[in-house]
KEMAR-550316 format. One record per residue (C-alpha): residue in three letters; x, y, z. Coordinates in steps of 0.25 Angstrom, whole numbers, plus 5000, padded with zeros to 4 digits. Example, Ala and Ser with C-alpha at 12.3 -4.5 7.8 and 13.67 -1.06 7.14 Angstrom:
BEGIN
ALA504949825031
SER505549965029
end
This chain:
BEGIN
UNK506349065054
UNK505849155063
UNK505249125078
UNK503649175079
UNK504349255089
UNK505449315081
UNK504149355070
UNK503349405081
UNK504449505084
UNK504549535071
UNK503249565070
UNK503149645080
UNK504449745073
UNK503749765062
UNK502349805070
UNK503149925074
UNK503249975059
UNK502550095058
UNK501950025047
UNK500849925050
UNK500249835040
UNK498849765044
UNK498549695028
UNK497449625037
UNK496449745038
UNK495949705051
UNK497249695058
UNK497149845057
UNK495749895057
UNK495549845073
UNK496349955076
UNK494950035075
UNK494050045086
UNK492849935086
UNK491849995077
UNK490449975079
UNK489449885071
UNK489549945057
UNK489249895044
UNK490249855037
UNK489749765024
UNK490149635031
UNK489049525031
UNK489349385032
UNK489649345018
UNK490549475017
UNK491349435029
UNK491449285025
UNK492149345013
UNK492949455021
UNK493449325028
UNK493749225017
UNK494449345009
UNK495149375023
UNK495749235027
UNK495149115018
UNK494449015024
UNK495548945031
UNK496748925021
UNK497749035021
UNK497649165012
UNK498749265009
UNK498549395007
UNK499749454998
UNK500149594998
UNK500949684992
UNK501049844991
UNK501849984991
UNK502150085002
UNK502150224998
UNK502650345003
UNK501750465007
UNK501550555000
UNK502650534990
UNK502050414987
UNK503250334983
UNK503150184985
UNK504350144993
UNK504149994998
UNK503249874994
UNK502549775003
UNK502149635001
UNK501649535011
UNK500549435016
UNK499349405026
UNK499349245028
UNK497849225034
UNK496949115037
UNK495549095043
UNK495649025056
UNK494448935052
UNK494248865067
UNK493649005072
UNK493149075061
UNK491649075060
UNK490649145049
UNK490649275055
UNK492149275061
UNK493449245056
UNK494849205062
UNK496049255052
UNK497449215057
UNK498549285047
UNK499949325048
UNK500549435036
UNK502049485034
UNK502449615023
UNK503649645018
UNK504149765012
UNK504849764996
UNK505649864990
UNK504749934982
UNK505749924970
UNK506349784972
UNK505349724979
UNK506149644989
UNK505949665003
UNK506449775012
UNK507149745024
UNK507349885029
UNK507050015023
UNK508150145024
UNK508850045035
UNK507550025045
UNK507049885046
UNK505849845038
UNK505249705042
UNK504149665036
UNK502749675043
UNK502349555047
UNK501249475058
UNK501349355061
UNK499749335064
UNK498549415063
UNK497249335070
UNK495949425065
UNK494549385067
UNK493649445059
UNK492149445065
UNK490749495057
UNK490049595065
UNK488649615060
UNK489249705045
UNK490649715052
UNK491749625053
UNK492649635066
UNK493949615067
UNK495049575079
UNK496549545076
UNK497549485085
UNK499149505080
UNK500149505090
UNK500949425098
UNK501049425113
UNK501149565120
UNK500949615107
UNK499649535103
UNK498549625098
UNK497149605099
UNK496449715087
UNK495049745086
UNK493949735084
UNK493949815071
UNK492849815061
UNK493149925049
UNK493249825038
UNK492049875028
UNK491649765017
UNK491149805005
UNK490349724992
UNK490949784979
UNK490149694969
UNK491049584970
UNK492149614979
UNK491949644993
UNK492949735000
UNK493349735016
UNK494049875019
UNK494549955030
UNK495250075034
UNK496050095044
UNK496750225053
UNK497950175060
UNK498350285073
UNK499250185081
UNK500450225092
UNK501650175091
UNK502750145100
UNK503550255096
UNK502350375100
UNK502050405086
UNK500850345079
UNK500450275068
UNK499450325058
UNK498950245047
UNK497850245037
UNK497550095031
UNK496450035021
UNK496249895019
UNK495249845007
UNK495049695004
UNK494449634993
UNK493649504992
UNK493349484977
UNK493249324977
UNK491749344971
UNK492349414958
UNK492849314947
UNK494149304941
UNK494949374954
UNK496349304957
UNK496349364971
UNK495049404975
UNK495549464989
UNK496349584990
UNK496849695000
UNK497149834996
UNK497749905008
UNK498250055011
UNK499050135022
UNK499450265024
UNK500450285035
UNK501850245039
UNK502850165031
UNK503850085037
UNK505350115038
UNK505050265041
UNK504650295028
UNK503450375035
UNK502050395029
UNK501650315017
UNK500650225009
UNK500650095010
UNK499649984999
UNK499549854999
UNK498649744990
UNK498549624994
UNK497749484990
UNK497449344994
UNK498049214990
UNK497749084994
UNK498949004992
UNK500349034998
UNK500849004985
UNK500149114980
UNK500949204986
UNK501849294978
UNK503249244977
UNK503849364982
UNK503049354996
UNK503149204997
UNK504749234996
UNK504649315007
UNK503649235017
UNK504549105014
UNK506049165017
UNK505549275029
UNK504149255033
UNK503649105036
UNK502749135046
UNK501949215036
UNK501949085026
UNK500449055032
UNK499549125038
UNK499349075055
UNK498548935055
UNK497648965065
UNK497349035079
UNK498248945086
UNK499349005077
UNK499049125081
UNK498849105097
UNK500349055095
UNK500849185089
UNK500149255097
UNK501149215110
end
């Protein structure tokens, strides 16, 4: 089993992938300058359901995902990807207009034939993505909700935000919580990273007869890993409440490579001890 440090440093390999995946929307969205007060469709009953579709109410949830990454233009599908954000509300500092999620995710990539997971592509290494913790608060601001995100460990802890581009929306039944998002980020190297991202949840929990009332449809255009230049990236995703739940194909995964990711973090102490 790996050492907290041995996955911190593998962590922190797979953060200088040209390719960055934020499933959290608001890991991401911080990047943006702090906006000033807007409207933005939240009101309290619409935030409490942006925080229980979010995190729960204390017990873990898992979103599952799974997706296809195109090349551009061509359009040719050329890799799969399947992974999990593990979160949980941290109840002892979560009040009705503020919550504390603590949450941890992991992405493999799949032969888009086969399905079993790549290692490497054209002989360049491909780990899979992976953080060990995210801690987001997530505040309501008049219509607005403001977000901060700490990742990170040590010299390399980030403090992000506060961001508020999430938009809500009522659709009859459903309520929908989006955000766009222009990545322009330096890289070690001197070139740049540009990115285009789109985030849309979906809390359907008052229509009747849904199995899995909250979904994530995610989007990117920009770089793909292993050099395979610009490209198309989509991803679904939706929540389960049980571990068991879980497809077996992920599960096989988390439980032979990745146990850290089993669970989301138990609390904010966790975190302070990752965070070292």
């Amino acid at each position: 089993m790996q050492t907290v440090r041995s996955r911190f440093s593998f962590h922190n390999r797979c953060l200088k992938l040209l390719f960055w995946i934020a499933l959290t929307v608001f890991a991401s969205t911080l990047m943006a300058p702090r906006a000033t007060a807007t409207d933005r469709g939240f009101t309290p009953e619409i935030f409490k359901q942006w925080a229980d579709m979010r995190v729960g109410q204390g017990q873990p949830v898992y979103w599952y995902a799974v997706g296809v990454a195109y090349t551009y233009p061509e359009g040719k599908p050329v890799m799969r990807l399947e992974g999990i954000d593990a979160a949980r509300l941290e109840t002892q500092l979560s009040i009705a207009t503020e919550a504390h999620q603590v949450s941890r995710k992991v992405f493999v990539y799949r032969d888009i034939e086969t399905n079993a997971i790549l290692r490497e592509w054209q002989g360049k290494p491909l780990p899979p993505i992976a953080y060990p913790y995210q801690y987001i608060t997530y505040s309501l601001r008049g219509r607005s909700v403001e977000t901060m995100v700490e990742q990170g460990a040590g010299t390399r802890l980030q403090r992000i935000g506060p961001g508020s581009d999430i938009t809500a929306r009522q659709v009859g039944n459903t309520v929908s919580f989006s955000a766009p998002l222009f990545l322009d980020l330096p890289l070690p190297s001197g070139a740049r990273m540009q990115a285009f991202e789109h985030y849309d949840f979906f809390n359907q929990a008052s229509a009747p007869g849904i199995k899995h009332p909250y979904q994530i449809s995610w989007l990117r255009f920009g770089d793909l890993p292993a050099g395979l230049g610009k490209g198309v990236l989509h991803m679904v995703s939706w929540r389960v409440d049980q571990y068991s739940d879980l497809p077996p194909s992920i599960r096989a995964y988390l439980e032979s490579e990745a146990s850290l990711w089993l669970q989301p973090p138990r609390d904010i102490a966790e975190i302070r001890q990752l965070q070292k």
